[in-house]
C-alpha positions as a printed NumPy array, in Angstrom:
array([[-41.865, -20.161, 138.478],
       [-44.702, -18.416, 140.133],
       [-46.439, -15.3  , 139.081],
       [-45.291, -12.128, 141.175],
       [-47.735, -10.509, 142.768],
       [-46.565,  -6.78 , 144.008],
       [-48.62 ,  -4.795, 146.322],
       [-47.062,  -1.449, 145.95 ],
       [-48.914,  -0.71 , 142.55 ],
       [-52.238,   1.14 , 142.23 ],
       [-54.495,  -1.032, 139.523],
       [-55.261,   2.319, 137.802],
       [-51.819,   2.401, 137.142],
       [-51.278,  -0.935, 135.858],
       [-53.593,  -0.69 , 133.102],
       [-53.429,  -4.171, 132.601],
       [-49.582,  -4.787, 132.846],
       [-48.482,  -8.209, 134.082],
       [-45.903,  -8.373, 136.491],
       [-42.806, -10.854, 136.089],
       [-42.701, -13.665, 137.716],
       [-39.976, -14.449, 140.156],
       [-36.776, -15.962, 138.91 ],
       [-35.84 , -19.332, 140.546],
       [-33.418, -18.463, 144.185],
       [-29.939, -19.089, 144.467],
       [-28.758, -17.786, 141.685],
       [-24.981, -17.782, 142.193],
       [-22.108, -14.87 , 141.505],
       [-20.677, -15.382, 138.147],
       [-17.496, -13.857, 136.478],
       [-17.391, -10.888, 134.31 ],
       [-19.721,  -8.87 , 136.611],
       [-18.547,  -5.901, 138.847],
       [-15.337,  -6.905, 140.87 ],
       [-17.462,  -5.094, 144.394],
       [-20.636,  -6.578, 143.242],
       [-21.584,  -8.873, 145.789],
       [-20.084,  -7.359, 148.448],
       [-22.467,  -4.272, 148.173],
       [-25.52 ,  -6.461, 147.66 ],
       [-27.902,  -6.969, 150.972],
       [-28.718, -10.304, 151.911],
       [-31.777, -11.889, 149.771],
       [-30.624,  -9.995, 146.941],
       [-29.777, -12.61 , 144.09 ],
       [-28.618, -12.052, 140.297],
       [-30.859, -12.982, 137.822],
       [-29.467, -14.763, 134.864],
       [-30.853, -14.539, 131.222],
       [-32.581, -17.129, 130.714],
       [-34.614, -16.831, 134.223],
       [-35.89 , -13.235, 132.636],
       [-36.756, -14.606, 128.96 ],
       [-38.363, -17.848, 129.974],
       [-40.752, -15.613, 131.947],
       [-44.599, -16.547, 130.516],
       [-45.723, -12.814, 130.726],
       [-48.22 , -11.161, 128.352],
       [-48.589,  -8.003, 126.182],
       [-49.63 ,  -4.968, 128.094],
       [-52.847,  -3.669, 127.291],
       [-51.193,  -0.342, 128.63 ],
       [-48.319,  -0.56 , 125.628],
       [-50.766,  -0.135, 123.215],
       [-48.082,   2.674, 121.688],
       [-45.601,   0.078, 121.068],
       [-45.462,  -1.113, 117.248],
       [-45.709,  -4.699, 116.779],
       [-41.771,  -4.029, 114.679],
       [-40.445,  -2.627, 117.903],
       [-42.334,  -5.377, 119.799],
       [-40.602,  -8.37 , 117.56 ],
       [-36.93 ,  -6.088, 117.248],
       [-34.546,  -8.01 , 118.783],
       [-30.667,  -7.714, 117.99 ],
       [-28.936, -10.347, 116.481],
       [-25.791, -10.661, 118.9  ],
       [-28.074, -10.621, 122.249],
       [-28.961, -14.613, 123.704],
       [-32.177, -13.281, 125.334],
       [-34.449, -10.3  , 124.512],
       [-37.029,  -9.855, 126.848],
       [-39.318,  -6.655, 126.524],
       [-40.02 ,  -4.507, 129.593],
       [-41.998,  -1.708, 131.336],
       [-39.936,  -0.397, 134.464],
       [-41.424,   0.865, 137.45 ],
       [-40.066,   2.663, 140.745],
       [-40.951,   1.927, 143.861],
       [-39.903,   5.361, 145.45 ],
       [-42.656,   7.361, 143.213],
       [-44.306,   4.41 , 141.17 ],
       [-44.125,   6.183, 138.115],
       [-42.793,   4.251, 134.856],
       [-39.444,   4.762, 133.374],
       [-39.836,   6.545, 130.023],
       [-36.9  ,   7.964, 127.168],
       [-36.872,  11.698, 126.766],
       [-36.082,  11.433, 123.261],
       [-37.314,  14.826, 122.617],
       [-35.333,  16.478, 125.37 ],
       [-32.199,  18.808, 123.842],
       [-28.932,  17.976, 124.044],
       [-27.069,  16.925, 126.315],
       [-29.763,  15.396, 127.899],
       [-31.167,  13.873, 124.824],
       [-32.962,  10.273, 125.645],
       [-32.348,  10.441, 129.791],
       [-34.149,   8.06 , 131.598],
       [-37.365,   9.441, 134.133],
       [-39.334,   7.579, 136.393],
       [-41.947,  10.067, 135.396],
       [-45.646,   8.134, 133.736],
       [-47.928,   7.097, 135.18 ],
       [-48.977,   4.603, 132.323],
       [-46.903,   2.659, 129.861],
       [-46.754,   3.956, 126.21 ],
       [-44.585,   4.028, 123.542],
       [-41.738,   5.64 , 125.838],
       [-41.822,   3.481, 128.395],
       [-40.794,  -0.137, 126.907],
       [-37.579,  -1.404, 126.906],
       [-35.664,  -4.509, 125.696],
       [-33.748,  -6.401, 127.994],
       [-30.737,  -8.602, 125.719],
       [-28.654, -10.941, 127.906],
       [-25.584, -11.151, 126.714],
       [-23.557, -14.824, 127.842],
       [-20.123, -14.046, 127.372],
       [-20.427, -11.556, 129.76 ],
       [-23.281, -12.662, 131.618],
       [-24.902,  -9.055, 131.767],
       [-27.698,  -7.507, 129.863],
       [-27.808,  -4.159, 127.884],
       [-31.094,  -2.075, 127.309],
       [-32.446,  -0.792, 124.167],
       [-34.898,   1.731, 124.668],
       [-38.506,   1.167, 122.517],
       [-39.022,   4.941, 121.991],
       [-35.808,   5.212, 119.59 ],
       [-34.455,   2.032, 119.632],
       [-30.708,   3.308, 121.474],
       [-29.327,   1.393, 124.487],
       [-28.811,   2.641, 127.542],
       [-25.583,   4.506, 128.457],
       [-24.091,   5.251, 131.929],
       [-22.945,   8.941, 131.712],
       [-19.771,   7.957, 133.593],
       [-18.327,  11.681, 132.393],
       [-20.766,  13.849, 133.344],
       [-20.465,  15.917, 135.822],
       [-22.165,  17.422, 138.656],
       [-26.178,  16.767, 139.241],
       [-25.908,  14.793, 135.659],
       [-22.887,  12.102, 136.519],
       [-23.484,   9.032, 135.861],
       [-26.916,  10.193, 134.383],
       [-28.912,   6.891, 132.212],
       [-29.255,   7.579, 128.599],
       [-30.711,   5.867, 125.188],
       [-28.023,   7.064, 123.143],
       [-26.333,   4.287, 122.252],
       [-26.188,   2.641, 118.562],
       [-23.555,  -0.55 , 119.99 ],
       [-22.887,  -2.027, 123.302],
       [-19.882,  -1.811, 125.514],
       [-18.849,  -1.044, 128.564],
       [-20.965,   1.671, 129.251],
       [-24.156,  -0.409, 128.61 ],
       [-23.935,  -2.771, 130.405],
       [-25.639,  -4.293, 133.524],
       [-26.297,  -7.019, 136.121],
       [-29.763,  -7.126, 136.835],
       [-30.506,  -8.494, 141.026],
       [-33.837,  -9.42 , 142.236],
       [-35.32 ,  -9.812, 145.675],
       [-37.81 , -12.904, 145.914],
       [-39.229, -11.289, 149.674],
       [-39.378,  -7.929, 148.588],
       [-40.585,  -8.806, 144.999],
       [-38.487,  -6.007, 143.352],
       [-35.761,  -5.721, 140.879],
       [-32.325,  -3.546, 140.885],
       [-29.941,  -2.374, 138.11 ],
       [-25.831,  -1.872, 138.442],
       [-23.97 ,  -0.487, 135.882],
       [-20.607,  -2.43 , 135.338],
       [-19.155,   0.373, 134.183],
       [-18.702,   1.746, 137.45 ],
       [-20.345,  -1.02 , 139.954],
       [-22.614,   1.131, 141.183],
       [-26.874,   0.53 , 141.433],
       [-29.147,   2.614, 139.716],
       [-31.511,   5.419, 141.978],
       [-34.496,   7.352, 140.912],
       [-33.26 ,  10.816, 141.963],
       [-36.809,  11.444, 143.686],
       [-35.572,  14.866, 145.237],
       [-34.297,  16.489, 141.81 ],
       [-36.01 ,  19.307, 140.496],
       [-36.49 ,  20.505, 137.145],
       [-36.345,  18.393, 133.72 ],
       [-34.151,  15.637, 135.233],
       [-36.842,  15.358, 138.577],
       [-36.647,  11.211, 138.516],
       [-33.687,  10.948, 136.216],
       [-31.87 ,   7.105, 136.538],
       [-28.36 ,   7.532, 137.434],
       [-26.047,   4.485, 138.522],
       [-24.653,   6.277, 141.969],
       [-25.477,   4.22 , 144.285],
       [-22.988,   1.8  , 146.46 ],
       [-25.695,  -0.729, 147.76 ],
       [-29.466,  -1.513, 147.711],
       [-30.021,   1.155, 150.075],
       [-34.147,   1.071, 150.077],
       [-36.89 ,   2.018, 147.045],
       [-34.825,   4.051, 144.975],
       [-32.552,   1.476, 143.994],
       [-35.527,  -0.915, 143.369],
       [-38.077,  -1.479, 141.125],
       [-40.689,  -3.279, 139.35 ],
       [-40.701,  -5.114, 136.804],
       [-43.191,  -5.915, 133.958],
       [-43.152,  -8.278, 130.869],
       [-44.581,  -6.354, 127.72 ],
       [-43.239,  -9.34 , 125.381],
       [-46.047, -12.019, 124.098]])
């Protein structure tokens, strides 16, 4: 595997975060992923599977220097892979962070909204093999990651650490372009790819919802970065 080397992020930014490298091509479709997966997937596009992400040689992030070394070692005992990560769009190149202090019903949506990585930012990726998908628990309160499938209106579909278990609504295939050098998410609850909502206004500007029906451009994709030692 070689080291990634994006060009889209400003070294200001990075603080020292080390990008992931690429996971080895030709990854093939598997089962228990989203019946319309592939065929909403561009060409180049290629799942990643769990051990490609965990056997990645990254380093700790001088820039997570709010992560705890207990939330840096967590890992839950039913996931085959835990890899711990820092999520960046391409659309704004902000880092994802959890609103954990944000009021109900909002309470731990996902932003593309820092411009460093902290203690909100960091996320654990657990590959599951029975149903070769990951979940994400979210550093900041240690919840997974929900699709809002019930939501409605500007909020549908809306990403959330709220989560205490894993099930349907947690779950996702992760894809990665080896050209482009940048990741995607798609929830399997719905089969649809998660977009930075760029043009939103107001406390969910750069919310994460799972809305999309293909890799249309840079907010479906992002960058990824190894925290884990």
């Amino acid at each position: 595997m070689r080291r990634m080397t994006s060009v889209l992020l400003a070294l200001s930014a990075l603080v020292g975060a080390s990008a992931l490298t690429a996971p080895a091509a030709g990854a093939a479709p598997q089962t228990g992923r989203p019946a319309a997966a592939q065929a909403a997937v561009p060409a180049g596009w290629e799942v990643v599977e769990g051990d490609e992400m965990a056997a990645l040689d990254g380093k700790r992030s001088s820039a997570a220097q709010g992560l705890t070394a207990q939330d840096l070692t967590a890992q839950d005992a039913a996931a085959d892979e835990v890899s711990l990560i820092a999520m960046q769009s391409v659309r704004n190149e902000l880092f994802v962070a959890t609103e954990k202090n944000y009021p109900a019903p909002d309470t731990g949506a996902l932003r593309a909204r820092s411009a460093t990585v902290g203690g909100w930012e960091g996320f654990a990726f657990e590959w599951d093999q029975t149903t070769e998908t990951y979940a994400l628990r979210s550093l900041a309160n240690d919840r997974y990651v929900a699709v809002e499938k019930n939501f409605t209106g500007s909020s549908q579909n809306l990403l959330r650490a709220r989560s205490t278990g894993v099930g349907g609504w947690e779950r996702f295939v992760v894809y990665y372009n080896e050209t482009l050098d940048r990741w995607a998410l798609q929830s399997t609850l719905n089969g649809l790819f998660v977009a930075m909502e760029n043009g939103y206004t107001g406390s969910l500007q750069y919310a994460l919802r799972a809305r999309s029906a293909q890799i249309g451009g840079s907010w479906e994709e992002f960058v990824l970065y190894d925290l884990g030692a």
